[in-house]
C-alpha positions in Angstrom: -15.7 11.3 18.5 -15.4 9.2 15.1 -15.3 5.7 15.2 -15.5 4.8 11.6 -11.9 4.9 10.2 -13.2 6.4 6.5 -14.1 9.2 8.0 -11.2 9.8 10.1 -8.8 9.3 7.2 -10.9 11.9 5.3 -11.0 14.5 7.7 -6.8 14.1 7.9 -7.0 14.7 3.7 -9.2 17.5 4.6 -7.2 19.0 6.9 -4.3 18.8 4.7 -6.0 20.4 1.9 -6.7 23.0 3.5 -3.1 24.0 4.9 -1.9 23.1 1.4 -4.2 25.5 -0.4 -3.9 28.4 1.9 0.1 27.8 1.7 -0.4 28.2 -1.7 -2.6 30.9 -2.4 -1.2 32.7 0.4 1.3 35.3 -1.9 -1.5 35.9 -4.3 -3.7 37.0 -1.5 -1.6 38.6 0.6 1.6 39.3 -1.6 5.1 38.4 -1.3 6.4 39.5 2.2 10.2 39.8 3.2 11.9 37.1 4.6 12.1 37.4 8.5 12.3 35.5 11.0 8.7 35.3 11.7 8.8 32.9 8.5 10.4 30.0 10.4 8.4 30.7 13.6 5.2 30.5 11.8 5.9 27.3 9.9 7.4 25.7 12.5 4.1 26.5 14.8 2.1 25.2 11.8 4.1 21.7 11.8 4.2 21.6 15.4 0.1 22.3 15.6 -0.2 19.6 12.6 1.3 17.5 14.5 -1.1 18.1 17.2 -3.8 17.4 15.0 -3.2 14.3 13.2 -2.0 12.8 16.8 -5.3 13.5 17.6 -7.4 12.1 15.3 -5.2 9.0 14.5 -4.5 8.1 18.2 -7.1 10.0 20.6 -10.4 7.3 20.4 -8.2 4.4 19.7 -6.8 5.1 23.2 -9.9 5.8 24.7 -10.7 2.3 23.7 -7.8 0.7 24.1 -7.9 2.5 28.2 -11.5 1.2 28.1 -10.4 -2.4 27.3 -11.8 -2.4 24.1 -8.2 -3.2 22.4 -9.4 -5.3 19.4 -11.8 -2.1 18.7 -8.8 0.4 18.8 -6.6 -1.6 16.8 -9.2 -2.0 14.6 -9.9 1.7 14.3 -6.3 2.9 13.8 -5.3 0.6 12.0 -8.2 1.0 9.6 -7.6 5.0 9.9 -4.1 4.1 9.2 -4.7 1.8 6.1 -7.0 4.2 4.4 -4.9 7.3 4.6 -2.0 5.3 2.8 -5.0 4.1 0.1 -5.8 7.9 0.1 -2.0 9.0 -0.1 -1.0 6.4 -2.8 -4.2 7.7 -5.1 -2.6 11.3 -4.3 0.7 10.0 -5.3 -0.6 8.2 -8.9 -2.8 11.4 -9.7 0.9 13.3 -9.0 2.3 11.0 -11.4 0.0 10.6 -13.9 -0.6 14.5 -14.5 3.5 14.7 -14.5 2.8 12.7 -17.6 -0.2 14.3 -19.5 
């Protein structure tokens, strides 16, 4: 598992990139579909299973460490995971901004 909180945060901006840019490009690959009730299904699966995810990767090792009495470590850990996806999110948010702008 990843102990170093950069990394973890990255991963998480990965992960999101990824579901954002299929999302996306998703009617230009496959075309526009009918609206069904499969729609809501699938992306309530998809929030539910990114839910899953992030849980995971923000909380599994810190409570590994935390169970292992390492508690300074695992508060260290997601806190740092925690601190550098908002330092990651807020540079997402100017770069929204900014091009808005250009």
């Amino acid at each position: 598992m990843i102990k170093n909180p950069v990394l973890n945060a990255v991963v998480v901006v990965t992960y999101i990139a990824v579901i954002s840019s299929f999302l996306n490009y998703a009617p230009q690959i496959f075309g526009k579909g009918e609206d069904t009730l499969l729609v809501p299904m699938v992306m309530l699966s998809l929030f539910v299973l990114s839910a899953a995810v992030m849980g995971y990767l923000f909380c599994y090792q810190p409570a590994q460490l935390f169970l292992d009495g390492h508690k300074q470590e695992a508060t260290k850990l997601f806190l740092g995971t925690l601190c550098t996806f908002a330092v990651i999110t807020a540079i997402l948010l100017g770069t929204l901004f900014f091009v808005e702008k250009v």
